[in-house]
BALOBA-1460 file (C-alpha; in Angstrom, 3 decimals):
// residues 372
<rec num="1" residu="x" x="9.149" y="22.437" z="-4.819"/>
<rec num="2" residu="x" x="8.393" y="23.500" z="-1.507"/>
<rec num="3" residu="x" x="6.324" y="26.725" z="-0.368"/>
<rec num="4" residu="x" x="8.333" y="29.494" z="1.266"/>
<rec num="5" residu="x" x="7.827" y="30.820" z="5.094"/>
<rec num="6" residu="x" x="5.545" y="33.551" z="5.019"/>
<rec num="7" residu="x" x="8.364" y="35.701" z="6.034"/>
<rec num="8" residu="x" x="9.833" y="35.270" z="2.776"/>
<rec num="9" residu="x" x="8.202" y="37.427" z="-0.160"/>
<rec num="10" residu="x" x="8.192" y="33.912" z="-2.592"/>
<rec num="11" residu="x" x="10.608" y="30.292" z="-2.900"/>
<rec num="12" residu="x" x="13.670" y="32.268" z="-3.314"/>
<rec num="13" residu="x" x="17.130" y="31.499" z="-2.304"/>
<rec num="14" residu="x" x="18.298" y="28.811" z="-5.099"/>
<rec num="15" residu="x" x="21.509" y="28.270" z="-6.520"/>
<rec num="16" residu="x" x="23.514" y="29.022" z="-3.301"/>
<rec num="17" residu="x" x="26.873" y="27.066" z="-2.654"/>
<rec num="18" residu="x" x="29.030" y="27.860" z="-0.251"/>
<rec num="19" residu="x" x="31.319" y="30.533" z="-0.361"/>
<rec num="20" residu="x" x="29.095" y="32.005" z="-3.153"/>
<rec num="21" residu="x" x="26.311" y="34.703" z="-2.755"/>
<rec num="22" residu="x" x="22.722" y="33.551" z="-2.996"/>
<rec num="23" residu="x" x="20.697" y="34.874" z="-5.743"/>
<rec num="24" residu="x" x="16.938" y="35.426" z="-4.229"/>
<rec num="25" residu="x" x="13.673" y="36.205" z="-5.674"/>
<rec num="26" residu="x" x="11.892" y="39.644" z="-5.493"/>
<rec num="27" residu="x" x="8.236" y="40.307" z="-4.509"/>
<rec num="28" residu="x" x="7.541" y="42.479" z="-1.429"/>
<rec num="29" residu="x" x="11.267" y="42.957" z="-1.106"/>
<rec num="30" residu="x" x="11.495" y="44.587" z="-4.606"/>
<rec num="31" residu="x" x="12.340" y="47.768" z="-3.952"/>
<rec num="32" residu="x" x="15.257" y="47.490" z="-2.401"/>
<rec num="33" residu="x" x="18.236" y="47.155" z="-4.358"/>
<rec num="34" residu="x" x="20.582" y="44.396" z="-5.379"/>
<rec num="35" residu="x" x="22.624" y="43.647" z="-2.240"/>
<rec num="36" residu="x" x="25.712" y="41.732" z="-2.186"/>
<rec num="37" residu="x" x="26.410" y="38.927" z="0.344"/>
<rec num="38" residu="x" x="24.884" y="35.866" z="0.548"/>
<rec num="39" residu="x" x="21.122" y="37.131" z="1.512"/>
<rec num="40" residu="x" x="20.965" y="38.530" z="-2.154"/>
<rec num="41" residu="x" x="18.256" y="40.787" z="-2.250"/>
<rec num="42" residu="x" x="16.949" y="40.238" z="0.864"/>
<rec num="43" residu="x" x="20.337" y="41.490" z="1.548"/>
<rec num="44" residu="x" x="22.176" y="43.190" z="5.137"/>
<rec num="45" residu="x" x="21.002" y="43.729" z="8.563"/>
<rec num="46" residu="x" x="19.838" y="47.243" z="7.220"/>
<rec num="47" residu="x" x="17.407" y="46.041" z="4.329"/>
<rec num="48" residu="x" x="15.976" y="43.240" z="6.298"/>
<rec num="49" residu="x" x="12.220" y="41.996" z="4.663"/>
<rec num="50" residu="x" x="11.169" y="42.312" z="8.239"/>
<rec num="51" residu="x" x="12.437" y="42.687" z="11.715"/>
<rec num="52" residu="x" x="10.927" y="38.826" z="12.799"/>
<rec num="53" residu="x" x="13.636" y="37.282" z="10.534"/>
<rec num="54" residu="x" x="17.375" y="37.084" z="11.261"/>
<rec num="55" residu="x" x="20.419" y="35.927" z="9.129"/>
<rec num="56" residu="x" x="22.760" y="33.997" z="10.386"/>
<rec num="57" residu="x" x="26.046" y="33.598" z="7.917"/>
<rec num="58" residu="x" x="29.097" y="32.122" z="9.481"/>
<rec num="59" residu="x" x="31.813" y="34.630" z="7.579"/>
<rec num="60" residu="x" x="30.068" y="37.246" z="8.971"/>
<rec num="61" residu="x" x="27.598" y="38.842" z="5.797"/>
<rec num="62" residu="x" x="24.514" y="38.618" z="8.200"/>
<rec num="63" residu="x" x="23.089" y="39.558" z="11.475"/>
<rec num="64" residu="x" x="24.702" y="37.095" z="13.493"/>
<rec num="65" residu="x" x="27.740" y="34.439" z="12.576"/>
<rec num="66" residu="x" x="26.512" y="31.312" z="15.033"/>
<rec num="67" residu="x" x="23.150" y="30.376" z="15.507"/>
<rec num="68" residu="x" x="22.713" y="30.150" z="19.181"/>
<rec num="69" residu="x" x="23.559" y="34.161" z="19.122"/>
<rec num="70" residu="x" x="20.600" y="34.489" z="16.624"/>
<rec num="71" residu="x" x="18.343" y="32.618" z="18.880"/>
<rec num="72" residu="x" x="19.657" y="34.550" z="22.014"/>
<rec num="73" residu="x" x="17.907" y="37.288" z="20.253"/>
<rec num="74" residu="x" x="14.925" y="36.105" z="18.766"/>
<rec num="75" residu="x" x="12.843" y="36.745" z="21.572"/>
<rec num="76" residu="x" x="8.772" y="35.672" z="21.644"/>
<rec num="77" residu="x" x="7.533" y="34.051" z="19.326"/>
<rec num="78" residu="x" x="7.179" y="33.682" z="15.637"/>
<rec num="79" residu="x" x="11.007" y="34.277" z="14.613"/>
<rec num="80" residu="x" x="12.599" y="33.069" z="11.413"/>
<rec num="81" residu="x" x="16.272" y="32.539" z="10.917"/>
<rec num="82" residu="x" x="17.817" y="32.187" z="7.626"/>
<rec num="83" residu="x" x="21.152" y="30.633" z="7.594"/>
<rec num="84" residu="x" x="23.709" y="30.616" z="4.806"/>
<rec num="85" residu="x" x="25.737" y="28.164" z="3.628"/>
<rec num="86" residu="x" x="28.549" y="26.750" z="6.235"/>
<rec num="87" residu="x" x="29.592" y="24.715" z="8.846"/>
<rec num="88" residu="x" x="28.478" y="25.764" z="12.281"/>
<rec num="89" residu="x" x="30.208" y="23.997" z="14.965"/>
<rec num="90" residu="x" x="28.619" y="24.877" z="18.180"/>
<rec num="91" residu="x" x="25.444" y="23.448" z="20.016"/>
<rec num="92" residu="x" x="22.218" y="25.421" z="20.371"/>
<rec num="93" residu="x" x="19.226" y="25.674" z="22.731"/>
<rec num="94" residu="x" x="16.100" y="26.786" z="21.914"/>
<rec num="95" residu="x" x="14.159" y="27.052" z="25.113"/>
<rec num="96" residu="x" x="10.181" y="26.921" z="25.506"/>
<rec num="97" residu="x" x="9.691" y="30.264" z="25.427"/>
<rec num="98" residu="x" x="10.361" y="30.938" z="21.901"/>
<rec num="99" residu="x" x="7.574" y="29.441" z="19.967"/>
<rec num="100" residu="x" x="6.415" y="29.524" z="16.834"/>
<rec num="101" residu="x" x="10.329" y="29.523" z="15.477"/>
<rec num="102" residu="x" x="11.242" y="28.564" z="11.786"/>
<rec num="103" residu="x" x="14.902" y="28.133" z="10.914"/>
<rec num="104" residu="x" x="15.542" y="27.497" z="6.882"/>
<rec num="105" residu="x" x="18.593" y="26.794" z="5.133"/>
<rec num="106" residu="x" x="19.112" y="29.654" z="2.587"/>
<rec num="107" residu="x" x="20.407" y="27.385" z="-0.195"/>
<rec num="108" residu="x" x="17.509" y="24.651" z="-0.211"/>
<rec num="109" residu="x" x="19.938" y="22.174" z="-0.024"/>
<rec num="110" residu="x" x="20.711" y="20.527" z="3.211"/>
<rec num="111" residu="x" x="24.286" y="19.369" z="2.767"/>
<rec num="112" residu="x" x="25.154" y="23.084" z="2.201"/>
<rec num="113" residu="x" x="23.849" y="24.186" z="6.057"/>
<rec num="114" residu="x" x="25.178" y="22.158" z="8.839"/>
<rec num="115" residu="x" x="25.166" y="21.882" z="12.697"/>
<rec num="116" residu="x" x="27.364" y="19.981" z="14.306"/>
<rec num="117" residu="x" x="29.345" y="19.632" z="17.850"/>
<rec num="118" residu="x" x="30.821" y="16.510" z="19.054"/>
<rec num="119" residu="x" x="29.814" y="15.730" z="22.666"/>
<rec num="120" residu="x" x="29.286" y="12.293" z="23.999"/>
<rec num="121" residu="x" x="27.377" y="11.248" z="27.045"/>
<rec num="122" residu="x" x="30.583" y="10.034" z="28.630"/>
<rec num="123" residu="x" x="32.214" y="13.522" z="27.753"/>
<rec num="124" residu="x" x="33.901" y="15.135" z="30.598"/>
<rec num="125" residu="x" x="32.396" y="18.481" z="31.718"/>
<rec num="126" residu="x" x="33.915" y="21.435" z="31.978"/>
<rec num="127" residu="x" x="32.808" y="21.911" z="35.704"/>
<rec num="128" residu="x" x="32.779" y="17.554" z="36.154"/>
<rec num="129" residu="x" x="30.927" y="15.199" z="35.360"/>
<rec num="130" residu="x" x="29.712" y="13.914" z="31.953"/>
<rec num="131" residu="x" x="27.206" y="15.205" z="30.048"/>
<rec num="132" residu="x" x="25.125" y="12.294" z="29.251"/>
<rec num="133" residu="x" x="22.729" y="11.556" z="26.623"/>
<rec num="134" residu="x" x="20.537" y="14.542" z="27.036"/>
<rec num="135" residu="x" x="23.240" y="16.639" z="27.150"/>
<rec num="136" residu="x" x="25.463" y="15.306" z="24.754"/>
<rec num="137" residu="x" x="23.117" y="16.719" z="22.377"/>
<rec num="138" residu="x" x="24.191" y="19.214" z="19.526"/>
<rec num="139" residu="x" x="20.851" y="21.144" z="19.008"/>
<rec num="140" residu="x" x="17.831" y="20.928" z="21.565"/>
<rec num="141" residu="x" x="14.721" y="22.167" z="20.355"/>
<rec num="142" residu="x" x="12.119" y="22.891" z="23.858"/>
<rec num="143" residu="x" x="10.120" y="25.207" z="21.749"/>
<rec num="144" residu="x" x="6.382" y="24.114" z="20.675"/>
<rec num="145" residu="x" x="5.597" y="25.428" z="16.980"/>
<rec num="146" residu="x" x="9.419" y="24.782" z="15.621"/>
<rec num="147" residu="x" x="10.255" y="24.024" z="12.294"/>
<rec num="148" residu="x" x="13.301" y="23.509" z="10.093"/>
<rec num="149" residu="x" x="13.693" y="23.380" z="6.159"/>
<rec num="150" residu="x" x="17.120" y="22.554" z="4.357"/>
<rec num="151" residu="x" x="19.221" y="22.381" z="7.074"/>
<rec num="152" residu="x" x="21.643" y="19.235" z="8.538"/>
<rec num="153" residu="x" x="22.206" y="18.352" z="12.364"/>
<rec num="154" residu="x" x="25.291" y="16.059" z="13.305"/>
<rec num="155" residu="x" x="26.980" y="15.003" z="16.211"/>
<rec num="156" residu="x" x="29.937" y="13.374" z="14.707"/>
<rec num="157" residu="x" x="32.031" y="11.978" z="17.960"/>
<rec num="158" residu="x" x="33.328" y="8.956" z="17.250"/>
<rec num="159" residu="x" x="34.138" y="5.667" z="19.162"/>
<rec num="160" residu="x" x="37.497" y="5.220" z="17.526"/>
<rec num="161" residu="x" x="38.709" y="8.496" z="19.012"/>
<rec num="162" residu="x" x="38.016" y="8.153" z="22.155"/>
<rec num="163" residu="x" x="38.901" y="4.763" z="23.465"/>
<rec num="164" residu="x" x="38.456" y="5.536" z="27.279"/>
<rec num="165" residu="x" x="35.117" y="6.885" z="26.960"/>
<rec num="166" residu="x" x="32.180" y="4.324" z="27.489"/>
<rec num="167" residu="x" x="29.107" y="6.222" z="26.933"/>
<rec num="168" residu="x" x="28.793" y="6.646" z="23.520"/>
<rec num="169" residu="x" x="25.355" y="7.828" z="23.342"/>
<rec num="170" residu="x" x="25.896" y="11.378" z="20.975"/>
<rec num="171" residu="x" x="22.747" y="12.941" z="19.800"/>
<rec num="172" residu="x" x="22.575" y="15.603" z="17.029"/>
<rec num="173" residu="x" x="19.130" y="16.881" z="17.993"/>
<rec num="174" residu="x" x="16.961" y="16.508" z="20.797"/>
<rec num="175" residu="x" x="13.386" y="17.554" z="19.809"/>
<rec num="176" residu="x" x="10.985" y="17.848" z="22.613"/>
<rec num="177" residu="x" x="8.367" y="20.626" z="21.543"/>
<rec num="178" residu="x" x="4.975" y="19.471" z="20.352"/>
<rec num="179" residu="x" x="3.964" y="20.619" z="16.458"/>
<rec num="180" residu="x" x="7.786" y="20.526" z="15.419"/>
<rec num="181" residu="x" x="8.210" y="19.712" z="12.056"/>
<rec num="182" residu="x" x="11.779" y="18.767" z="9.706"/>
<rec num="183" residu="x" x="11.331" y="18.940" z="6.158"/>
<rec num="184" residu="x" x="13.792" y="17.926" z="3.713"/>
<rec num="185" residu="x" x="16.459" y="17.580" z="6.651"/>
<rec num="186" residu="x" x="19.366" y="15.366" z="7.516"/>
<rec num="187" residu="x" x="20.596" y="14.077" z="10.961"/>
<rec num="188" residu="x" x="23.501" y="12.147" z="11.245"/>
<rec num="189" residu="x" x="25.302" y="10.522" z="14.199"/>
<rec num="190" residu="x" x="25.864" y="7.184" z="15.554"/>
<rec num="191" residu="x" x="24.308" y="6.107" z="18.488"/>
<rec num="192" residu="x" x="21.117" y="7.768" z="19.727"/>
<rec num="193" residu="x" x="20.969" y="10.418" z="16.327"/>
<rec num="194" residu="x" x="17.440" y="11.637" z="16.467"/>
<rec num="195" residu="x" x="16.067" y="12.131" z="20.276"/>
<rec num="196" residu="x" x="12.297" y="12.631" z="19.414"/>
<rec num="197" residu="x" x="10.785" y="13.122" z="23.002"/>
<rec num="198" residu="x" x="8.479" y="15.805" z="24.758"/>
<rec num="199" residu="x" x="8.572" y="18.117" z="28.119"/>
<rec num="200" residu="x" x="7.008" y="15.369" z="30.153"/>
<rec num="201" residu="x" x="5.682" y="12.057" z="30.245"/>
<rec num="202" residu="x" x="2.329" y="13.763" z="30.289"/>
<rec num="203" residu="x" x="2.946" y="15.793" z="26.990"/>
<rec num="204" residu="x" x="2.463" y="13.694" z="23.851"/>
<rec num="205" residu="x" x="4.571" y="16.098" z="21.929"/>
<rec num="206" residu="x" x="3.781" y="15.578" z="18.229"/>
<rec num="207" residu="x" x="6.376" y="15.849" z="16.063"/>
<rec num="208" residu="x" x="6.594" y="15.631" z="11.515"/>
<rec num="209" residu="x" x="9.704" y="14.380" z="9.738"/>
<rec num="210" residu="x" x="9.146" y="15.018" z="5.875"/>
<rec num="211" residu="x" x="11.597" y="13.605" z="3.304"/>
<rec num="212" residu="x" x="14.416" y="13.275" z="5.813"/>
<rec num="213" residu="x" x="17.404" y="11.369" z="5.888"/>
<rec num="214" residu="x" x="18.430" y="9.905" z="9.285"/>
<rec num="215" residu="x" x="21.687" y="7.484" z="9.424"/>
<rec num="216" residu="x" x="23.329" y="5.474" z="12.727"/>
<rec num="217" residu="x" x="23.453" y="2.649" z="14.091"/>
<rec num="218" residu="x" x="22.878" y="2.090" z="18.014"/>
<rec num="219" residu="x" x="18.578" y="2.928" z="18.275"/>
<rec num="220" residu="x" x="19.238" y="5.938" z="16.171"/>
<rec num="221" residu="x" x="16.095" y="6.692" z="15.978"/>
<rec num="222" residu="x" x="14.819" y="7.175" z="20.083"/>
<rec num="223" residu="x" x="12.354" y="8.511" z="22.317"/>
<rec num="224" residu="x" x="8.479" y="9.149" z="23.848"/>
<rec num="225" residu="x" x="7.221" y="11.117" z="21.034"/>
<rec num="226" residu="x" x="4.350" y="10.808" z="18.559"/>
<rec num="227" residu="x" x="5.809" y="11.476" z="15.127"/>
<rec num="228" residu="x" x="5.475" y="10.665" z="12.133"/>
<rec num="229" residu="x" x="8.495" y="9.668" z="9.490"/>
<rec num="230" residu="x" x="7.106" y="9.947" z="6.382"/>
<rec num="231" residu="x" x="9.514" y="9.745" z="2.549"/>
<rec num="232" residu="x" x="12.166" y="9.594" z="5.290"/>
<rec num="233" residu="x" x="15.384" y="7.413" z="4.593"/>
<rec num="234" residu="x" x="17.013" y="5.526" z="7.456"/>
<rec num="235" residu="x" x="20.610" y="4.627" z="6.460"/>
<rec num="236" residu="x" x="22.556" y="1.713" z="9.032"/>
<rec num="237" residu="x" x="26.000" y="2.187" z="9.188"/>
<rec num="238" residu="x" x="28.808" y="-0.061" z="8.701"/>
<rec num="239" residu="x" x="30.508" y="-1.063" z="11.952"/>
<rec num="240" residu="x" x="34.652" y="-2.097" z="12.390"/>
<rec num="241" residu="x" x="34.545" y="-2.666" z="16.409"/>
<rec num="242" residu="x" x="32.464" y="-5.411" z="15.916"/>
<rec num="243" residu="x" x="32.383" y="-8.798" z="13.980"/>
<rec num="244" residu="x" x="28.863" y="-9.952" z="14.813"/>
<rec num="245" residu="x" x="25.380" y="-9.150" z="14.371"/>
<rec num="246" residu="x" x="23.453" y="-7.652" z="15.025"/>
<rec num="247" residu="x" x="25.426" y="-4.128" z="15.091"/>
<rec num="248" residu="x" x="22.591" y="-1.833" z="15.947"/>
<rec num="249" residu="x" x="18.866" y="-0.923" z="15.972"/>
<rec num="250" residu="x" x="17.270" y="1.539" z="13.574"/>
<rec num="251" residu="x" x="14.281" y="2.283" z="16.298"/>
<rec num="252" residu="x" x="14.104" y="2.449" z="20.313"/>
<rec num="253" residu="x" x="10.668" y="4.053" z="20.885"/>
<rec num="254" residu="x" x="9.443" y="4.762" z="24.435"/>
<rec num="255" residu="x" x="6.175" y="5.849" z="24.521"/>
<rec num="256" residu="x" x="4.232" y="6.570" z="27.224"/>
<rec num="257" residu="x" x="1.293" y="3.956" z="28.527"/>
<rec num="258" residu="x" x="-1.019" y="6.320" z="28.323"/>
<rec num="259" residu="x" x="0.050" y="7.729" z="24.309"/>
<rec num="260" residu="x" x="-2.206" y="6.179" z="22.061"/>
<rec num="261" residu="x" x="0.535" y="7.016" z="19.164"/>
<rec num="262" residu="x" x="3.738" y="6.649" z="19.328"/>
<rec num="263" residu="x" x="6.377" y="6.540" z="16.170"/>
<rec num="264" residu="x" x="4.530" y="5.965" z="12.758"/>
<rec num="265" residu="x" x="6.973" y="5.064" z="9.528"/>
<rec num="266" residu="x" x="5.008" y="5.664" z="5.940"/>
<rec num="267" residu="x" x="6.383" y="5.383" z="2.984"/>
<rec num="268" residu="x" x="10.038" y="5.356" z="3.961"/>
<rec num="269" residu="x" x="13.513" y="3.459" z="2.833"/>
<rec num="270" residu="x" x="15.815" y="1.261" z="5.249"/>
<rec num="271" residu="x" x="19.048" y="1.193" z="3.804"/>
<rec num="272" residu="x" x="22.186" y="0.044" z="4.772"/>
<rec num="273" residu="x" x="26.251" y="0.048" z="4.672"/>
<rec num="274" residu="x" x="26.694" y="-2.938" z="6.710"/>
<rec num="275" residu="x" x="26.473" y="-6.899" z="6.099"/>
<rec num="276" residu="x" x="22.918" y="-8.132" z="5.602"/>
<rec num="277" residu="x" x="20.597" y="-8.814" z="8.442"/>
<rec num="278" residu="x" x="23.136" y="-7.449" z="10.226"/>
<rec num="279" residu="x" x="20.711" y="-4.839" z="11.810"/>
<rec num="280" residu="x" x="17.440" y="-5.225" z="13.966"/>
<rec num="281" residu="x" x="14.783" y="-3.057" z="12.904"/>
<rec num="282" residu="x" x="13.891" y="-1.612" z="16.360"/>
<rec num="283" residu="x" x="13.577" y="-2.787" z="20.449"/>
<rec num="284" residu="x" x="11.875" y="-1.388" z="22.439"/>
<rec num="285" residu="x" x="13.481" y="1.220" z="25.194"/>
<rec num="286" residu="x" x="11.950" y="1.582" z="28.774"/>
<rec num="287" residu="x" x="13.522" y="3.676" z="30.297"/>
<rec num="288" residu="x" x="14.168" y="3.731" z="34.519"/>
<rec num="289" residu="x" x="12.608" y="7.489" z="34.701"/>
<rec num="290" residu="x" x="8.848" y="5.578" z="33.141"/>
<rec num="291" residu="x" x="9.296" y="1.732" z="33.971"/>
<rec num="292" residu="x" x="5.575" y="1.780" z="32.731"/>
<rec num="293" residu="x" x="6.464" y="3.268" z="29.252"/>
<rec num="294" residu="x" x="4.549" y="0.831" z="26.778"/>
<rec num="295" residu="x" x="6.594" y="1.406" z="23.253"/>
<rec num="296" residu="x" x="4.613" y="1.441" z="20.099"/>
<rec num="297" residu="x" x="5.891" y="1.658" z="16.696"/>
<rec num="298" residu="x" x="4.552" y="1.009" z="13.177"/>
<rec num="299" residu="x" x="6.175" y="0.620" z="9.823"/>
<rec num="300" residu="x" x="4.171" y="0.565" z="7.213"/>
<rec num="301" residu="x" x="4.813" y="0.931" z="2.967"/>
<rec num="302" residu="x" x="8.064" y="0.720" z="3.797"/>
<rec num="303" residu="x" x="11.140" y="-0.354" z="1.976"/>
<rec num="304" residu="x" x="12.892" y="-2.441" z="4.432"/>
<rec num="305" residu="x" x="16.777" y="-3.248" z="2.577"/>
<rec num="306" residu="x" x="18.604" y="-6.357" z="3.112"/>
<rec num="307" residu="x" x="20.435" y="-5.158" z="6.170"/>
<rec num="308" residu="x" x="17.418" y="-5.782" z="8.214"/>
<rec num="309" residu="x" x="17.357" y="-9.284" z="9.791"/>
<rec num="310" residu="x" x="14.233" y="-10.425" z="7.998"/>
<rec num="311" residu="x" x="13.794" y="-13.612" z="10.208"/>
<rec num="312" residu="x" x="14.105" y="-12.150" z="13.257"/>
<rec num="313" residu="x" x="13.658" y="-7.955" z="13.167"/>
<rec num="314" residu="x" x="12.681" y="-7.249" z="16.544"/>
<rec num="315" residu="x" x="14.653" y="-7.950" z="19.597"/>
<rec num="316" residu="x" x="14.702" y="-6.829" z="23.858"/>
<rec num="317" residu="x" x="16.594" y="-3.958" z="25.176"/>
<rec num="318" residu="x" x="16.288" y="-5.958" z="28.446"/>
<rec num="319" residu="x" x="14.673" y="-8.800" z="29.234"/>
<rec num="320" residu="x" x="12.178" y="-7.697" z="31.551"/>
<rec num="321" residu="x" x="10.427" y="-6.053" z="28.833"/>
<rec num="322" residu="x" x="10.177" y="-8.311" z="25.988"/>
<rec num="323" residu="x" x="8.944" y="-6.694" z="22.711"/>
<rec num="324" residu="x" x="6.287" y="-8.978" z="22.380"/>
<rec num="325" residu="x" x="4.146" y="-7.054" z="25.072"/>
<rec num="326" residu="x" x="4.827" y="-3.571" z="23.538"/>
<rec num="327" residu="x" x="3.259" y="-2.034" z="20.677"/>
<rec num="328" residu="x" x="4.857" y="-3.649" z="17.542"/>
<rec num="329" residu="x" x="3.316" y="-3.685" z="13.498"/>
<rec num="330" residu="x" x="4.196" y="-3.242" z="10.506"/>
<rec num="331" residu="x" x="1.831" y="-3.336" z="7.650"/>
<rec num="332" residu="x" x="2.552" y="-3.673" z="3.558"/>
<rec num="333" residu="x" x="5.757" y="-3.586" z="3.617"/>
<rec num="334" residu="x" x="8.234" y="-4.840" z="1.139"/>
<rec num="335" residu="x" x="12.139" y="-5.557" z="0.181"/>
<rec num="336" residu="x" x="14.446" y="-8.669" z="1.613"/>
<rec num="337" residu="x" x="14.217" y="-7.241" z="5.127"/>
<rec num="338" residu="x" x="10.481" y="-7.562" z="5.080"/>
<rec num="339" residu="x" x="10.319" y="-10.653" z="4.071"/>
<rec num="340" residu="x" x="8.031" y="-12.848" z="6.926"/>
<rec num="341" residu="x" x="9.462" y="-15.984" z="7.049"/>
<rec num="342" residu="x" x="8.407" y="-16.371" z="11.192"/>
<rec num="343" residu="x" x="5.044" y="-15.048" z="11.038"/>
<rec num="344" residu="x" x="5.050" y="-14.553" z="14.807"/>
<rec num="345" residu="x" x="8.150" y="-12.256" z="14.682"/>
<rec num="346" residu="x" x="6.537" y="-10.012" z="12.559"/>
<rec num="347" residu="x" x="2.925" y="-8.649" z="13.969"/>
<rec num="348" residu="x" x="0.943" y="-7.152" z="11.201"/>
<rec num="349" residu="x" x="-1.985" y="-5.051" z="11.343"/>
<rec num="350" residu="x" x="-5.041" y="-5.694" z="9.532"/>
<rec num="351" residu="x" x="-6.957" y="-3.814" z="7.350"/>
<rec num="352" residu="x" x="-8.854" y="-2.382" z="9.524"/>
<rec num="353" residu="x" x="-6.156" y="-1.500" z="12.042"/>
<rec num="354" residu="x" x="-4.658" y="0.020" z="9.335"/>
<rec num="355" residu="x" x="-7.239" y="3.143" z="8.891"/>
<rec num="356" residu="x" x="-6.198" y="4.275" z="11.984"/>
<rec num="357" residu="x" x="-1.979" y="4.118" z="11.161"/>
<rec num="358" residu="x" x="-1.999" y="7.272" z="9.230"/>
<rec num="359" residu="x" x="-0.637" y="10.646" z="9.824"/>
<rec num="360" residu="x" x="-4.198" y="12.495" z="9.716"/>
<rec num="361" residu="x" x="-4.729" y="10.436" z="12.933"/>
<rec num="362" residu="x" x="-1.636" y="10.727" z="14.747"/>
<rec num="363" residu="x" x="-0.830" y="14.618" z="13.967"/>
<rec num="364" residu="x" x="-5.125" y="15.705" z="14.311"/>
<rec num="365" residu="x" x="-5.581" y="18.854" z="13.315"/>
<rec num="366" residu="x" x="-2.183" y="19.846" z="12.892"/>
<rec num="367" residu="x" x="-0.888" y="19.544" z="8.916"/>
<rec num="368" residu="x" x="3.042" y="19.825" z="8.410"/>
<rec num="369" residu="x" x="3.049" y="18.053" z="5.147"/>
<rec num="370" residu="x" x="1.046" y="20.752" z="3.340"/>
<rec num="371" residu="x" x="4.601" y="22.990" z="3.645"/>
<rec num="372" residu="x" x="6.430" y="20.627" z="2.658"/>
């Protein structure tokens, strides 16, 4: 199991469900008494473990009941927020200044601790406008030195319900801080779930996903950044509004030109709901704000499922930038989707190349997997 923050005095709040109190583990905290509520013995505002961790509970048992109030007031750096079991409908900001930042879900479970709003980039604003696809976002996490355990973050707008609306990009979390870290978390959505980016084309903001679960179906998986996916699941979605393939693409990376690394895939599962081959593994995204971006992705001891299009995985976002001249590979990979029946649609690295496709090389000295 995993190893605790160092705010918390050992692994300690199992067996929580919602609407139930947690029962956590003793250590530093053991002279304070038994306190009711879902912190257990870490317990109320008054017998917090220590003043750099808040509790967030949404009926009200902790410090704060939503957790953009809790980050309001975690000022600096190096503040942990524990947050119980619920539903938190809301989105949240965390903005550079508060590094360092570790939110875990209280329950170790992620199903039981979720963030969700339901914003689309073709939502009207409040003062006009729409937000678009940066601001359509539920949680968006500026902050270098963030990490989050347990915890689930949706967007769940849907196309069905809102007809009139033709920018459907919704994402759940936009990550842009460099050293941020998921473990054990889920992000659902449908188009453009997991935003993985930085602060600035200059910033290779590295990022660790660690035995995550990620599901969509329109480049769910986006962005500039250099992360690493690694035991992660990515889970296509079935689609009704269309009748022909392909209905999405699992990965739209957009790294920089001058990013030597951009998204790395070890170990993981491609899954899928929908008809197979009905989904493209990835295409490349260039956006107009870097018409030099040069995308790079590798997949590599992979389980690719039979919903990837095994002949033909790869396709353009737009023709001027065919994905041929990006930064495409896969290596060792197996299942019906990785089948390579058109050797020249699937670019493989060699051996060699290989040494170089591992998460020691893209994250440097930085080590996210040890706490996981």
């Amino acid at each position: 199991m995993p190893s605790p923050h160092p705010a918390l005095s050992r692994r300690g709040f199992l067996t929580a469900t919602a609407g139930a109190a947690l029962a956590l583990a003793s250590g530093p905290a053991r002279a304070l008494a038994a306190a009711p509520g879902p912190f257990g013995r870490y317990g109320s505002p008054e017998r917090r473990l220590t003043p750099l961790t808040l509790y967030v509970d949404p009926h009200g048992r902790g410090d704060f009941t939503s957790v953009q109030a809790a980050v309001t007031a975690a000022t600096g750096s190096g503040r942990t927020l524990v947050l119980a079991p619920g539903t938190y409908r809301e989105t949240v900001a965390v903005d550079p200044s508060r590094t360092e930042m570790t939110w875990i879900g209280a329950s170790e479970n992620p199903r039981d601790v979720v963030i969700v709003h339901d914003n689309a980039a073709g939502t009207p604003k409040p003062g006009g406008g729409t937000y678009g696809t940066t601001g359509s976002a539920t949680t968006t996490l500026q902050a270098d030195g963030f990490t989050a355990r347990w915890i689930t973050f949706a967007n769940d707008w849907l196309r069905a319900d809102h007809p009139d609306i033709t920018g459907t990009q919704a994402v759940a979390v936009k990550v842009q801080g460099d050293r941020s870290a998921f473990l054990h978390c889920r992000f659902l959505g449908h188009q453009d779930t997991l935003y993985a980016d930085s602060m600035a084309l200059s910033a290779f903001a590295r990022q660790y996903f660690g035995n995550c679960y990620v599901e969509g179906d329109v480049d769910f998986v986006f962005g500039r950044a250099t992360a690493v996916y690694e035991h992660c699941r990515f889970h296509t979605l079935n689609r009704t509004d269309l009748t022909a393939a392909p209905y999405g693409f699992v990965f739209a990376p957009s790294t920089a030109v001058a990013d030597p690394r951009g998204f790395l895939v070890v170990r993981g599962r491609v899954t899928s709901a929908a008809p197979d081959a009905y989904y493209k593994l990835a295409r490349p995204w260039v956006p107009g704000s870097d018409t030099t971006a040069r995308p790079m992705l590798t997949v590599r001891d992979t389980w690719l499922g039979p919903g990837i299009d095994a002949v033909a995985p790869y396709t353009n976002m737009s023709d001027a930038y065919p994905w041929q001249r990006q930064r495409f590979a896969e290596y060792r990979n197996t299942g019906p989707g990785a089948a390579i029946t058109v050797p020249e649609n699937r670019p493989q690295l060699t051996d060699t190349e290989a040494e170089s496709a591992t998460r020691e090389a893209y994250l440097g000295d930085w080590t996210p997997w040890k706490e996981s």
